[in-house]
N, C-alpha and C positions, 0 to 999 in steps of 0.2 A: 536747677529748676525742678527737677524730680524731685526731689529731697521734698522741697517745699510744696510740689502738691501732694504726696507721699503723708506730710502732716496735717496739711488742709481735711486730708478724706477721715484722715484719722479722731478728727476736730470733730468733725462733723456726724460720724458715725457716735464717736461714746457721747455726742450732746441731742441725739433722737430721742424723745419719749417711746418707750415699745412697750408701753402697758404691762411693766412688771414691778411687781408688788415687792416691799421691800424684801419680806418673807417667801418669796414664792420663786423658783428659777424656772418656771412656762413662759414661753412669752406664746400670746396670744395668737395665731395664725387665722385667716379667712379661709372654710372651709368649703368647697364649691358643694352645689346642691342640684343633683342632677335627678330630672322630673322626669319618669320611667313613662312610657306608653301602656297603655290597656286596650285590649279590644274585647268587643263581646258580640257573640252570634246569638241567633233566634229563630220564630216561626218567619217562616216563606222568605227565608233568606237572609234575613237581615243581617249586616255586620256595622258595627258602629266601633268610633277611635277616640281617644283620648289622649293627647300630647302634650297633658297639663298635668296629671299624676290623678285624673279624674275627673278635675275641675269640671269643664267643660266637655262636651261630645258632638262628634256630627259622623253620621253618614260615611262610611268608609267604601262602602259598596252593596248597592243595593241588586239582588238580583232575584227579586221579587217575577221580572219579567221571563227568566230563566225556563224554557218547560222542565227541565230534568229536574231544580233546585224547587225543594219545599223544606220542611225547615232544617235548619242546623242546629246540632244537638251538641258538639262538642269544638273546641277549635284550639289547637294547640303549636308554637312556635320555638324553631331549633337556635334560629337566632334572629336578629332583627327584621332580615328579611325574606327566610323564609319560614311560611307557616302552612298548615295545612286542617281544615274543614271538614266535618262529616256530618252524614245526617239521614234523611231515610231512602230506601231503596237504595242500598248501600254506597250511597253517593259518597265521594271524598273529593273536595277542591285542595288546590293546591295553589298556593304564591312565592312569587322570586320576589318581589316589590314591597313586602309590609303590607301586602293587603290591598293595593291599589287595583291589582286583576289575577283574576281567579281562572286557573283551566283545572277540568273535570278530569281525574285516571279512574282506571276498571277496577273497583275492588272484590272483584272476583263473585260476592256475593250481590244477594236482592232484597238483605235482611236491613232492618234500620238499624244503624250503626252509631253507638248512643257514646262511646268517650273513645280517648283518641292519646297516647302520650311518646315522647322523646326519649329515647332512653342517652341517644348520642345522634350529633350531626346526620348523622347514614339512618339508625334504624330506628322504625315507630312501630308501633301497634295499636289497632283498632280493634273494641270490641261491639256485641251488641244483641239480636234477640235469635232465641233459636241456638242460644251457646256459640257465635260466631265470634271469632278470631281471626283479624287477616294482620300479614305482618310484611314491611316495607325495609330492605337494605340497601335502599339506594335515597334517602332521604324524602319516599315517596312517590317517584314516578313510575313504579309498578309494585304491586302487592300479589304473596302468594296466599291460600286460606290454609288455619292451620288448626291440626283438632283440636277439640277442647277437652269432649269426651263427654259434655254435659250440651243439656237440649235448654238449659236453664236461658232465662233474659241474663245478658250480663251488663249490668249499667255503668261499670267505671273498672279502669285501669291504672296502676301507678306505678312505675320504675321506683326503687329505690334510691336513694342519693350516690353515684356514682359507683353503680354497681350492674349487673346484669341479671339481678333478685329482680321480679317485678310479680305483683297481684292483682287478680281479678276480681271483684266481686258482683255477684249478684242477688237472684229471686229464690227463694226455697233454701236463703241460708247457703247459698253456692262462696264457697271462696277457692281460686285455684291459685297455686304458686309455680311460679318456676324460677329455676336458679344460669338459666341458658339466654336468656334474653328475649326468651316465649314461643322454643320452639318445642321442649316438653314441656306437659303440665300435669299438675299432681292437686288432687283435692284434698284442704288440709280438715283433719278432723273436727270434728264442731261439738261442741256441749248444746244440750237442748234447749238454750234460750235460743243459741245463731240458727239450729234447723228452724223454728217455726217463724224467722223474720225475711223480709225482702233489704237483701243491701244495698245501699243507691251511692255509696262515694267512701272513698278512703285516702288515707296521705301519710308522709313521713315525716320526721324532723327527721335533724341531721344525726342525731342517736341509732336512727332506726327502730325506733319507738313506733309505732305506726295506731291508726285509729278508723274505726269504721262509722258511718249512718245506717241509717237503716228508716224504709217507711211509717212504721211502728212506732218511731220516734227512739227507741233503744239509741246506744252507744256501746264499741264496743272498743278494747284497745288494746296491743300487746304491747310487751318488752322484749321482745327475741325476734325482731326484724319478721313478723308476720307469719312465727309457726304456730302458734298456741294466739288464742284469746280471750277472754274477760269482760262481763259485761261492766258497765262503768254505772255509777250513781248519780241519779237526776232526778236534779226536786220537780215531781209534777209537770212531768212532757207528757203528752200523749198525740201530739201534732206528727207526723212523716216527716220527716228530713231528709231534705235532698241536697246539700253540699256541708263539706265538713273540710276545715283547712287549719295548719299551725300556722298561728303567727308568729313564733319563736317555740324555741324547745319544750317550752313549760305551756306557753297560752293556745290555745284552739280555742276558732267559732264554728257554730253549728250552724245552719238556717234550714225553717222550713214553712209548713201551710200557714196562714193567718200570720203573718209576719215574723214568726217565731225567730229570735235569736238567741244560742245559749252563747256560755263561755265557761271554758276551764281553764285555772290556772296551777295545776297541777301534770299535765303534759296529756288527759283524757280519762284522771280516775274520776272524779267530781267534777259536777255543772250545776248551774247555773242559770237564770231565765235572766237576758237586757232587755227590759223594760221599754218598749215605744210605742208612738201614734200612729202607727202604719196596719195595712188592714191585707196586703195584698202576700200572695203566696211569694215564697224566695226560694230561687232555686240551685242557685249557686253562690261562693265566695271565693275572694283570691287578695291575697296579700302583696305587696310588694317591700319586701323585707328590709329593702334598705333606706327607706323615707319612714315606713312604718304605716302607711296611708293603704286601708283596705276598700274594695266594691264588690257591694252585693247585687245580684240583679235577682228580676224575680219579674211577675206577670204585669200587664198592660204597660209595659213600656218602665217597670220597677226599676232605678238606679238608685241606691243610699252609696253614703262615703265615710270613711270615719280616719281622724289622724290620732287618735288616741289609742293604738292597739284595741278596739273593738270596745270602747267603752262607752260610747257614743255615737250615732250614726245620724246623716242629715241626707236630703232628700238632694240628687243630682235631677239638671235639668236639662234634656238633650235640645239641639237649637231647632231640631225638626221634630214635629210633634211626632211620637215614636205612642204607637198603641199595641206592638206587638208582645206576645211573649218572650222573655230572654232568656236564655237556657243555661250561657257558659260565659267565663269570664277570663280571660290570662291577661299575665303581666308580661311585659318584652323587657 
């Protein structure tokens, strides 16, 4: 009886069609497709969710009603569920939940506290105005303040890709580095385009290629993981730019006033103007690298989406009329 179902299974396996080509030995496999989360913060609190890969948006927490909460200005997450919020008078929220409830820690300062980034599960850093730096080893529920050495605005913070290299940059052309995980810092020397700009955001591919914004509309980029920089070539910007992200090694978008979108595909030597019907300031971008589907936000409730690596962007619509400004965007 074995024997014979033994040749039955046999039968029946080499008489399956498996979509293989005479010439080809792949057989076709069903690839699952898993739709990443986004959230994004704003003026007088706002947080909004996305569990479609952007599709869609509602309302994740609103805490509008809040006295201490006015707007958030950065919002950054270690893993699904927990994330953690900053914003002015050195407010920083914090969640165990993905966002569903938020409790408030001491960030030591009373400065607004303008980006916010992971280096690992345990430690973060917060920068912001007044050269403020505070920095968390315990995943956030107490922070110490750490010098910077500079009185400079500083607008943005980025760890490196799995390292404890991270940068700051800011206004007057400030960039600081350090190689500790941001408990010294060191300002790295500048050529005279970076002293007369304000920087507002920076990022890495996984090279450690790294790239800056700047008000001015400038770009700037290195090759040497963020010691040296180089201003970048761009046809005809002169809008501020306030988020700048890779969407893979080679391509980066830029966003900024009047709707500005660039792109480089060169990894930030040359850009590029994307052309669209949008009018309203953008103030941030974020990629979610493995769908490829980016969100930009930007004023009066501004949401665009794009699945084409940045090559096209179409207008999201939240299901609560949303008029606020939006300032930051992460992918989970």
């Amino acid at each position: 009886m074995r024997y014979i179902k033994l040749l039955l299974l046999i039968f029946i396996l080499t008489s399956c069609d498996i979509n293989q080509n005479e010439n080809d030995s792949e057989i076709e496999i069903p690839i699952s497709y898993k739709q990443n989360n986004f959230v994004i913060v704003g003026a007088n609190g706002i947080i909004l969710n996305s569990e479609d890969s952007g599709k869609t948006w509602t309302s994740l927490s609103d805490l509008s009603s809040n006295p201490i909460v006015k707007d958030l200005n950065s919002l950054q997450f270690s893993n699904d569920s927990v994330g953690l919020a900053i914003g002015d008078k050195g407010i920083i929220l914090k969640t165990d939940d993905g966002g569903k409830s938020w409790n408030s820690t001491s960030s030591g300062v009373n400065a607004v506290l303008y980006s916010i980034d992971f280096d690992n599960n345990l430690i973060a850093l917060a920068v912001g105005e007044k050269g403020a730096i505070v920095k968390s080893i315990n995943g956030g529920d107490s922070w110490r303040v750490i010098p910077s050495g500079t009185s400079a605005i500083l607008e943005n913070v980025r760890f490196m890709n799995e390292s404890d290299t991270v940068i700051a940059v800011g206004h007057n052309g400030t960039i600081l580095r350090s190689t500790d995980a941001g408990n010294i810092w060191s300002p790295v020397p500048l050529s005279v385009p970076l002293k007369m700009d304000d920087l507002s955001d920076i990022d890495f591919n996984s090279n450690n290629w790294g790239i800056i914004s700047s008000l001015s509309g400038a770009i700037f980029y290195s090759t040497n993981a963020g010691v040296s920089w180089l201003p970048s070539q761009i046809n005809s910007n002169t809008k501020p730019l306030h988020g700048i992200t890779y969407v893979n090694d080679t391509t980066v978008i830029a966003v900024g006033d009047s709707s500005t979108i660039l792109m480089s595909t060169d990894a930030g030597v040359t850009w590029n103007n994307i052309h669209n019907a949008y009018t309203q300031n953008l103030n941030d971008v974020i990629f979610d690298h493995v769908n490829n589907v980016g969100i930009i936000v930007g004023n009066n409730g501004t949401i665009l989406r794009t699945i084409d690596n940045g090559k096209t962007w179409n207008l999201c619509y939240p299901k609560d009329s949303i008029k606020q400004n939006l300032f930051d965007v992460e992918c989970l």
